[in-house]
C-alpha atoms as a printed R data frame, in Angstrom:
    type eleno elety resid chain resno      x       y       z
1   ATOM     1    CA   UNK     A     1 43.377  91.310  31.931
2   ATOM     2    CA   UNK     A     2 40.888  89.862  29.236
3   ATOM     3    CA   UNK     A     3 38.774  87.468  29.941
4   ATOM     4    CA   UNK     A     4 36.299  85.090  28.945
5   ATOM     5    CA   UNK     A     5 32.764  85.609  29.488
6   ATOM     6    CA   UNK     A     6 29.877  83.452  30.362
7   ATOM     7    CA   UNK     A     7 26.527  81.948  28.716
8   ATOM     8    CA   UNK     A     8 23.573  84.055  28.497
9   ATOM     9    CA   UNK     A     9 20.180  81.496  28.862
10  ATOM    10    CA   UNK     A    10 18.351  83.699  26.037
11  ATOM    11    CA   UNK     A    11 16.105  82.295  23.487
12  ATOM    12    CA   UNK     A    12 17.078  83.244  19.518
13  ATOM    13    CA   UNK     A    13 15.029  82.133  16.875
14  ATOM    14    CA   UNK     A    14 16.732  81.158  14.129
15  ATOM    15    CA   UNK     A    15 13.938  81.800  11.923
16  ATOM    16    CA   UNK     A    16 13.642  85.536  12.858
17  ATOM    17    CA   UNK     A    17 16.815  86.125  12.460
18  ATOM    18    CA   UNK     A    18 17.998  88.300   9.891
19  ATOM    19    CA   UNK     A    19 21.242  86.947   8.960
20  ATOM    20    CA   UNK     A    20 19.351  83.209   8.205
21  ATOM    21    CA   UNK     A    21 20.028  83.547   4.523
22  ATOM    22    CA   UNK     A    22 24.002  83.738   5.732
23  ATOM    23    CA   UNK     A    23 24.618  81.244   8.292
24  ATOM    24    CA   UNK     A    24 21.203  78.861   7.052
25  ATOM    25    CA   UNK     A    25 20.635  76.514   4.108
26  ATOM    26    CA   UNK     A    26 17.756  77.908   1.932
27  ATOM    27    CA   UNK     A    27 15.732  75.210   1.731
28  ATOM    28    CA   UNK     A    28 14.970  74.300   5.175
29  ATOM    29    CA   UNK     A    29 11.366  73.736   5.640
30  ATOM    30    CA   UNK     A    30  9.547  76.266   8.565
31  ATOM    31    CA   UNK     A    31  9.373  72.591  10.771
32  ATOM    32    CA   UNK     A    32 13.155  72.090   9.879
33  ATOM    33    CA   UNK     A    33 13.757  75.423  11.324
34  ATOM    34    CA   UNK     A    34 11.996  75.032  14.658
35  ATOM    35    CA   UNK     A    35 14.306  71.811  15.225
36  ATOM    36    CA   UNK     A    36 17.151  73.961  14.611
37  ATOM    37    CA   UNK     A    37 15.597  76.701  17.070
38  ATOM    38    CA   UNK     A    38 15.804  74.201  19.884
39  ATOM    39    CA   UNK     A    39 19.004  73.995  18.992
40  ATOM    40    CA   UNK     A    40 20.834  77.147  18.560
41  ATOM    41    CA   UNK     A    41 19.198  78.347  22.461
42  ATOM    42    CA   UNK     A    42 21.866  80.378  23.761
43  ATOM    43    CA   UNK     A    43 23.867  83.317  23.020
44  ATOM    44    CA   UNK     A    44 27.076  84.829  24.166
45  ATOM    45    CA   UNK     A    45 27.498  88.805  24.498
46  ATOM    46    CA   UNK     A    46 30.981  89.757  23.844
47  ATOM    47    CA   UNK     A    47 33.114  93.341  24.459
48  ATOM    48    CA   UNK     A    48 36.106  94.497  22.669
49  ATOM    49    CA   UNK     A    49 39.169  92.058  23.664
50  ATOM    50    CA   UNK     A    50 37.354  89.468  25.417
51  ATOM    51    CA   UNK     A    51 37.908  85.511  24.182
52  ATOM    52    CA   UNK     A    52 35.244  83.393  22.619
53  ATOM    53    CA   UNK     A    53 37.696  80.692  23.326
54  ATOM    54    CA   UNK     A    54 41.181  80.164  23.674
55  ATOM    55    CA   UNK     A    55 43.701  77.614  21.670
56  ATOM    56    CA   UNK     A    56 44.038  74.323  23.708
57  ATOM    57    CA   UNK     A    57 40.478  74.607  25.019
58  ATOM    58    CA   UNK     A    58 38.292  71.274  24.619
59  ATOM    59    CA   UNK     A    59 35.528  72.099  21.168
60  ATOM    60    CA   UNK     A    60 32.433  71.800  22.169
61  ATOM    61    CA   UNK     A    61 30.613  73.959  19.711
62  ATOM    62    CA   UNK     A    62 30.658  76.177  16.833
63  ATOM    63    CA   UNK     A    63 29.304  79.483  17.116
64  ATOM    64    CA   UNK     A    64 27.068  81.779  14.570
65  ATOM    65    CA   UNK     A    65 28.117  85.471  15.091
66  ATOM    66    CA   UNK     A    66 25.007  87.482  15.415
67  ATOM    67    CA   UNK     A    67 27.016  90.444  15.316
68  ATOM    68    CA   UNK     A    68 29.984  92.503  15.762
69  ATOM    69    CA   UNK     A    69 33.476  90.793  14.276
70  ATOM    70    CA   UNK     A    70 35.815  88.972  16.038
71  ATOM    71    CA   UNK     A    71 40.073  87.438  14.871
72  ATOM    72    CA   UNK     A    72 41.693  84.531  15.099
73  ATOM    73    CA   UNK     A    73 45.062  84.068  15.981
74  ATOM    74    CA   UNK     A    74 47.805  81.589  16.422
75  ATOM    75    CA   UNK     A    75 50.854  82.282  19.168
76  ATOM    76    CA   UNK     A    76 54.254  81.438  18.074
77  ATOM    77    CA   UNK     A    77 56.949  79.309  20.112
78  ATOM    78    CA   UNK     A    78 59.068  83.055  19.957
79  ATOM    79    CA   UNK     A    79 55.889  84.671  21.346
80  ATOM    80    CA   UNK     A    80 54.744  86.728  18.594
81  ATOM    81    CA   UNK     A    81 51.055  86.801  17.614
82  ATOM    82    CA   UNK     A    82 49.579  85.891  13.821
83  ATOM    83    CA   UNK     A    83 46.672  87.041  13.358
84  ATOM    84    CA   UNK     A    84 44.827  84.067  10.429
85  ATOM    85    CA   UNK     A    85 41.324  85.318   9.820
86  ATOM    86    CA   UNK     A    86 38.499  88.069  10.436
87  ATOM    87    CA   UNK     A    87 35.161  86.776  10.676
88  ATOM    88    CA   UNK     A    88 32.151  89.300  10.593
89  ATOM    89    CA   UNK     A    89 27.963  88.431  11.074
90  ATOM    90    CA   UNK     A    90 26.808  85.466   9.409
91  ATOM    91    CA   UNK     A    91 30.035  83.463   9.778
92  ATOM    92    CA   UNK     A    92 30.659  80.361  11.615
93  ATOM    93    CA   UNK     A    93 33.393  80.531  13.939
94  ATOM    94    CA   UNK     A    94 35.560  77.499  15.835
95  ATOM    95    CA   UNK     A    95 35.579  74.730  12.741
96  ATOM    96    CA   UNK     A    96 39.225  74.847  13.331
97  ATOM    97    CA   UNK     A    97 39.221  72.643  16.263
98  ATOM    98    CA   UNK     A    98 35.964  69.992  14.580
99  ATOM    99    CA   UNK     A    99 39.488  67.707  13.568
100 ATOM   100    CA   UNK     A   100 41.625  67.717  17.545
101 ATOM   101    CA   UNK     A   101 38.522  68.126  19.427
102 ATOM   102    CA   UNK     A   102 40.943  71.078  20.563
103 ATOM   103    CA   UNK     A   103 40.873  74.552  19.300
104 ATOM   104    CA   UNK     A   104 44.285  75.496  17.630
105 ATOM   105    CA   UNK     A   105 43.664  79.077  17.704
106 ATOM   106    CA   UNK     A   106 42.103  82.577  19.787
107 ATOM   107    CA   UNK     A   107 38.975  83.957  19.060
108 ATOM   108    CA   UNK     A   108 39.059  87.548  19.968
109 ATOM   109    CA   UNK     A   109 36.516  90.125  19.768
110 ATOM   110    CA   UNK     A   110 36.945  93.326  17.983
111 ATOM   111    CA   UNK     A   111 33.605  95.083  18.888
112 ATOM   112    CA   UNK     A   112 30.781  94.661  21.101
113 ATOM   113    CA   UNK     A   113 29.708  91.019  19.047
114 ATOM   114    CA   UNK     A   114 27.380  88.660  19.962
115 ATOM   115    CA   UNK     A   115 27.282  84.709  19.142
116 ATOM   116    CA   UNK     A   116 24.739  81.670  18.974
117 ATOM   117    CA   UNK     A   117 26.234  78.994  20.719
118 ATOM   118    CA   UNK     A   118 25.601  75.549  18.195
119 ATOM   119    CA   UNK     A   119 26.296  71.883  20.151
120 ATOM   120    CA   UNK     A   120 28.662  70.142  17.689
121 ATOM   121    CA   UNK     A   121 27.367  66.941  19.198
122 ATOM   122    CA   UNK     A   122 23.525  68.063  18.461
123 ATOM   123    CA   UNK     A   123 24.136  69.611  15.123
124 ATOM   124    CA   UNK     A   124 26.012  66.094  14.058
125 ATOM   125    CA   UNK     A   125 22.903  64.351  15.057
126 ATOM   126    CA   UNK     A   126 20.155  66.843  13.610
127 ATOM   127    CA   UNK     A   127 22.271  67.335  10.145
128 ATOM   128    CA   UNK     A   128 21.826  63.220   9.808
129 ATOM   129    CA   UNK     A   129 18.180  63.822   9.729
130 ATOM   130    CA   UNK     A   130 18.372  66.945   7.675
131 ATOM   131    CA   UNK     A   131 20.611  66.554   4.580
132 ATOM   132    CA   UNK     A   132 20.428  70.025   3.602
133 ATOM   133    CA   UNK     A   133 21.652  70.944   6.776
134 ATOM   134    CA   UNK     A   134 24.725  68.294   6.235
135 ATOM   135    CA   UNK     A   135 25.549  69.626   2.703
136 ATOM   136    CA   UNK     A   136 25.309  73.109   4.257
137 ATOM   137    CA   UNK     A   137 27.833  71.929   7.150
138 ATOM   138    CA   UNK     A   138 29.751  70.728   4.408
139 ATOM   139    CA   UNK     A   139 29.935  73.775   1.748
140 ATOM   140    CA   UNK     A   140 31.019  75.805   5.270
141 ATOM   141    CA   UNK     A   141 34.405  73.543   5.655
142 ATOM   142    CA   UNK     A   142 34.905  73.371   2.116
143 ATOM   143    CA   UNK     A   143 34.513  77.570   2.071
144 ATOM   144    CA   UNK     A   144 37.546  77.567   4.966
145 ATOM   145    CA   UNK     A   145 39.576  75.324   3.300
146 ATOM   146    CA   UNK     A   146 39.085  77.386   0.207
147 ATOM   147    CA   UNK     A   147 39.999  80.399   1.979
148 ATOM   148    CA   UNK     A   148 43.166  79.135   3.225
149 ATOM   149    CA   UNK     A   149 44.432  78.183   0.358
150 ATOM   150    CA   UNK     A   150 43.675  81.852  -0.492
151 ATOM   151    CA   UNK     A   151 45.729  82.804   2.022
152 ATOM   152    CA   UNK     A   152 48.716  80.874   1.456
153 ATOM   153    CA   UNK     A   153 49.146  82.245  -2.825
154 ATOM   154    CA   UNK     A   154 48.604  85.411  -0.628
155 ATOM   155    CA   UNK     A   155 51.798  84.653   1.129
156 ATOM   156    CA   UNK     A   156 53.676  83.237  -1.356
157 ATOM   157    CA   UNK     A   157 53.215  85.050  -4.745
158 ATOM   158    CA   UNK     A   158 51.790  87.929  -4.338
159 ATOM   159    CA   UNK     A   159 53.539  91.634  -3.886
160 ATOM   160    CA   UNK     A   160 52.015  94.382  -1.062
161 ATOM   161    CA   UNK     A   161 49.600  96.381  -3.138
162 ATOM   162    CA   UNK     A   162 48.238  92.772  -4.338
163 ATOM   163    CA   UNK     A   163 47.556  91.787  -1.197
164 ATOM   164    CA   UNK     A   164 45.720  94.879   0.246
165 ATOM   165    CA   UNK     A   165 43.717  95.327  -2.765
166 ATOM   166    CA   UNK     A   166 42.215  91.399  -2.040
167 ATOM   167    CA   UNK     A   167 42.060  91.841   1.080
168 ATOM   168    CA   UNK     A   168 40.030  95.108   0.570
169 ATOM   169    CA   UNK     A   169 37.966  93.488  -2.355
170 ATOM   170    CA   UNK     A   170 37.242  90.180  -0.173
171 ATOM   171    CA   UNK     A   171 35.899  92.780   2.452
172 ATOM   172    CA   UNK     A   172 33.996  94.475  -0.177
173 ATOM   173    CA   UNK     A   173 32.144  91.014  -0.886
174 ATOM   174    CA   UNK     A   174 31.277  89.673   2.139
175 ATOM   175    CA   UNK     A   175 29.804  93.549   2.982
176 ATOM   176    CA   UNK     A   176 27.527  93.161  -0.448
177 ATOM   177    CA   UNK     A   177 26.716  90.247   0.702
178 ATOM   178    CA   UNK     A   178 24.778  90.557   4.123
179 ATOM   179    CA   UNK     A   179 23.124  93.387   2.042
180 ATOM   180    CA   UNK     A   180 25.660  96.423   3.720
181 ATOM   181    CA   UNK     A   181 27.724  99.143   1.125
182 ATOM   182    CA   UNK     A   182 30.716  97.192  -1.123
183 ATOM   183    CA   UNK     A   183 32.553 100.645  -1.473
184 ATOM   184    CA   UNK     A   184 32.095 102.100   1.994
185 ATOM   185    CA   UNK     A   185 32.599 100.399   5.373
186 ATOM   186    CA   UNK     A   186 34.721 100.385   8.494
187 ATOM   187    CA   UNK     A   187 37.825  98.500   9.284
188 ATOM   188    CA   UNK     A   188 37.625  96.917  12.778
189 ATOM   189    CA   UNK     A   189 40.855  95.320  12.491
190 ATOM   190    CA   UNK     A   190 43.925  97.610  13.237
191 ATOM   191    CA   UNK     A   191 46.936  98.173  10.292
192 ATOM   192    CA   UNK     A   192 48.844  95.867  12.479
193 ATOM   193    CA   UNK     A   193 46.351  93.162  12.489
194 ATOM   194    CA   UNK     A   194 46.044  93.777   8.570
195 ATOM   195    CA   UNK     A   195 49.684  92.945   8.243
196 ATOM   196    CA   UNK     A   196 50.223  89.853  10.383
197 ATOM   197    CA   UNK     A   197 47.095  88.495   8.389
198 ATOM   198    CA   UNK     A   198 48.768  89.611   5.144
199 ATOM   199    CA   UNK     A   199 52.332  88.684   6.128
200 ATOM   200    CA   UNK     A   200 53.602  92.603   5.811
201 ATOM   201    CA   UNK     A   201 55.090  94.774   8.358
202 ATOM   202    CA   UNK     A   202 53.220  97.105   9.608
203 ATOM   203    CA   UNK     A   203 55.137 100.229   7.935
204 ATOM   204    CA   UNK     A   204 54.664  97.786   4.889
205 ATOM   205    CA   UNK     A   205 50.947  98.216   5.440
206 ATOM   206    CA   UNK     A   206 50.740 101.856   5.908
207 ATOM   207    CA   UNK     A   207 52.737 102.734   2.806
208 ATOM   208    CA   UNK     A   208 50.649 100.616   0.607
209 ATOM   209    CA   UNK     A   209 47.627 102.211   2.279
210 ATOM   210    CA   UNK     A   210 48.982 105.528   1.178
211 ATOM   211    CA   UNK     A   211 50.289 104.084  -2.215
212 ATOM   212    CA   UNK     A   212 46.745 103.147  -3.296
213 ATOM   213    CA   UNK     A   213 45.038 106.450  -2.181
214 ATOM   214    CA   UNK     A   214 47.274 108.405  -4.176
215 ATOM   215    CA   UNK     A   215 46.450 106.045  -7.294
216 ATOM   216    CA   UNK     A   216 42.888 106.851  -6.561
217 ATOM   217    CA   UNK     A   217 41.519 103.709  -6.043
218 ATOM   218    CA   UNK     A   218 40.524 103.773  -2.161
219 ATOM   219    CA   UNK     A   219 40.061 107.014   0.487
220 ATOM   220    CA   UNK     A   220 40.991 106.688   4.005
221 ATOM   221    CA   UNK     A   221 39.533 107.937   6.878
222 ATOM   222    CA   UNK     A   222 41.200 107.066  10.213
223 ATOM   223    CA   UNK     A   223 39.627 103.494   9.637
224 ATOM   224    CA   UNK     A   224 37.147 104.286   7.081
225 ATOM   225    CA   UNK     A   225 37.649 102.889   3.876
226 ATOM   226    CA   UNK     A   226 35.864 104.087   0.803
227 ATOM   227    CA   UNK     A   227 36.913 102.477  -2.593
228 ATOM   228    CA   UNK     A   228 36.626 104.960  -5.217
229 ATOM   229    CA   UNK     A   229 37.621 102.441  -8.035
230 ATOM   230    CA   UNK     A   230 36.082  99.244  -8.236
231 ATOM   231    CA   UNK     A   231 38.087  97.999 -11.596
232 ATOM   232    CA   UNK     A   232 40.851  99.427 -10.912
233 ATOM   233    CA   UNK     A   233 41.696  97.762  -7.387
234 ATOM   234    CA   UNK     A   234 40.911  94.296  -9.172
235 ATOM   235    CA   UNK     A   235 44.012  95.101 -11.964
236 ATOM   236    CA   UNK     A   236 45.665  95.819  -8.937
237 ATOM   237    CA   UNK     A   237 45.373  92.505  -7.596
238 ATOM   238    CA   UNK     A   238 45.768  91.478 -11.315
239 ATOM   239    CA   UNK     A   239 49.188  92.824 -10.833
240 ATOM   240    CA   UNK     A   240 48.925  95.215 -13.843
């Protein structure tokens, strides 16, 4: 059975930490920072399968993943599962619930991760008296809703090999970006995963897998994925 597991009382220092350019505005002064410290105080230590939180559970906080990945999924009335984001280190994780005060959605581990638990109630009242911390707050929900609009023109326009080759080329970015390869990474997320995020079946998924290796533009390695053409994956997603 999965489970959920329990608060850690372990001190993380925000300004130590090296994913702070990520999850942190810039421009935070070093005092700034220690008033977020005493925020951000605890972490939570995560395995494979177990739940940050579950939907219908009361919000409380949002959470910084240190490390590891974790998904987010949605359970249908016919009991099938879709799967409607991967979030890796340096993301914040559980906005979706900021409007319900409930979450609407799973948060499942896919590797040994680890999160900083953030107080929604605190970081409300600290962002008042830090407006770089509010704009940050703010640039963070505009970046979701961004993203799922993303994923709907996904959905609705786009053919197989268009969405693989954003999904791989979003990866890419948000690799380059915590300073990690843009051409060669791991995927943590399972084909079937891939394709209830992408809205494909799962034999759907490995064909196009197999379509774009034999074009040359990606190798494939069990779940290592090495892009071997840049340009060409973007005309791919350009549909040419």
């Amino acid at each position: 059975m999965q489970r959920t597991v329990s608060f850690n009382q372990l001190k993380i220092a925000c300004s130590n930490c090296n994913l702070r350019e990520l999850c942190l505005p810039v421009d935070l002064s070093n005092d700034e920072i220690l008033q977020l410290n005493d925020l951000c105080h605890q972490k939570r230590r995560f395995a494979h399968g177990d739940y940050l939180y579950r939907s219908g559970d009361k919000f409380q906080s949002l959470f910084a993943i240190r490390s590891g990945s974790f998904k987010t999924q949605v359970l249908h009335e016919d009991g099938r599962e879709q799967v409607t984001g991967f979030q890796m280190a340096g993301e914040i994780i559980g906005l979706d619930a900021i409007s319900t005060d409930r979450h609407t959605c799973d948060a499942i581990a896919h590797e040994s991760s680890e999160v900083c638990e953030l107080p929604f109630n605190k970081l409300e009242t600290l962002s008042r008296k830090l407006p770089s911390l509010q704009r940050h707050l703010h640039r963070i929900m505009s970046r979701e809703i961004v993203r799922d609009q993303g994923i709907m023109l996904l959905l609705g326009s786009m053919r197989a090999e268009q969405r693989l080759a954003a999904f791989l080329l979003n990866l890419s970015q948000r690799y380059a970006a915590r300073g990690l390869s843009p051409t060669r990474f791991q995927l943590r997320m399972s084909r079937q995963e891939i394709g209830s995020y992408l809205g494909l079946k799962l034999e759907t998924i490995s064909r196009t897998f197999s379509l774009l290796q034999q074009r040359g533009l990606i190798h494939i390695h069990i779940k290592s994925i090495e892009i071997l053409d840049m340009e060409g994956l973007q005309t791919c997603l350009a549909g040419s």
